[in-house]
C-alpha positions in Angstrom: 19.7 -170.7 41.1 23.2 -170.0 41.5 25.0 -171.9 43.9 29.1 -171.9 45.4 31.3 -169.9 44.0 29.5 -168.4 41.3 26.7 -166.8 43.9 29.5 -165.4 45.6 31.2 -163.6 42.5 27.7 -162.3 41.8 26.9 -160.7 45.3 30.5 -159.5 45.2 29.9 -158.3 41.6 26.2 -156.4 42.9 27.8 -155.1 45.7 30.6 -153.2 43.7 28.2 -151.7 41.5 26.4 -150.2 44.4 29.6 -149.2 46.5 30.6 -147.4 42.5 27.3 -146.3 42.6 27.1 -144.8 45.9 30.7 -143.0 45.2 29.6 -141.3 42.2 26.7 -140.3 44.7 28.7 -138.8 47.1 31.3 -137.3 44.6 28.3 -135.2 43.1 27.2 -134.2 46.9 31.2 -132.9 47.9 31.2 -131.1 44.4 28.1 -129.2 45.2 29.0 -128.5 48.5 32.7 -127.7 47.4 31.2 -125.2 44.5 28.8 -123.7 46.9 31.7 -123.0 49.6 34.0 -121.5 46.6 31.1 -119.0 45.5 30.8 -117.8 49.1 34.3 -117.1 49.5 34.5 -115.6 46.3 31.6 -113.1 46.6 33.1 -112.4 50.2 36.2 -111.1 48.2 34.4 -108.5 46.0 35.5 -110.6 43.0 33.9 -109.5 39.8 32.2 -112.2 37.1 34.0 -112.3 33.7 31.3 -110.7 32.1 31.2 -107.5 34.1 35.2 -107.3 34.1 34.9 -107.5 30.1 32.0 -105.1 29.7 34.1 -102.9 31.7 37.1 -103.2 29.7 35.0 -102.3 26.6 33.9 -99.4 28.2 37.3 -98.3 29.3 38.8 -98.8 25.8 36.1 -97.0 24.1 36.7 -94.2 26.6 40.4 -94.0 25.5 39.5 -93.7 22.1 36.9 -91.0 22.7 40.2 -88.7 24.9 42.5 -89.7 21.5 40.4 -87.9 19.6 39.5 -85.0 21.9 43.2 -84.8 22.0 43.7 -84.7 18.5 40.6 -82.0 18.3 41.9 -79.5 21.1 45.3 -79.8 19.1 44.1 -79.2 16.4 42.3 -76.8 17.7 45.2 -75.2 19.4 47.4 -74.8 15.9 44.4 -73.1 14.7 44.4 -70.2 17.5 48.0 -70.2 17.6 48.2 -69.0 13.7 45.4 -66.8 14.4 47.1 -65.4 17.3 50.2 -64.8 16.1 48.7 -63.1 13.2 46.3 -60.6 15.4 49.8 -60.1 17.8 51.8 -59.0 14.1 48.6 -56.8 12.8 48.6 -55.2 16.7 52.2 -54.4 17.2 52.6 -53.6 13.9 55.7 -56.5 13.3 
């Protein structure tokens, strides 16, 4: 059995492993509640997740694509009637 100084070292040794073990304890229990609090406020803001915002942005850049080539159609599209038109205006007023 330990006795003097050495019995003291180890008690003071035991009880810093519990007082480290106890902090890492409550650490955990104000990261939880910390987490918890930060998720409230930020649904409370209307804050979209990361995955919604980039499913969204796929979306949006597939859309722009889509108009660049419905632009490039109607323009197409537009030099077409244009010829034609000025062709059927020549054959009509005789010019």
């Amino acid at each position: 059995m330990s006795t003097g100084p050495n019995r003291i070292l180890d008690d003071l040794a035991k009880l810093m492993t519990d007082a480290a073990g106890a902090a890492q304890g409550v650490r955990r229990e104000v990261e939880t509640a910390f987490r918890a609090q930060a998720e409230s406020w930020l649904n409370s803001l209307d804050v979209v997740k990361r995955e919604e915002f980039e499913a969204v942005k796929e979306m949006a850049a597939k859309a722009r694509e889509e108009n660049d080539a419905l632009l490039a159609r109607i323009a197409a599209l537009e030099a077409r009637l244009g010829t034609a038109g000025q062709a059927g205006a020549d054959v009509t007023t005789g010019k």
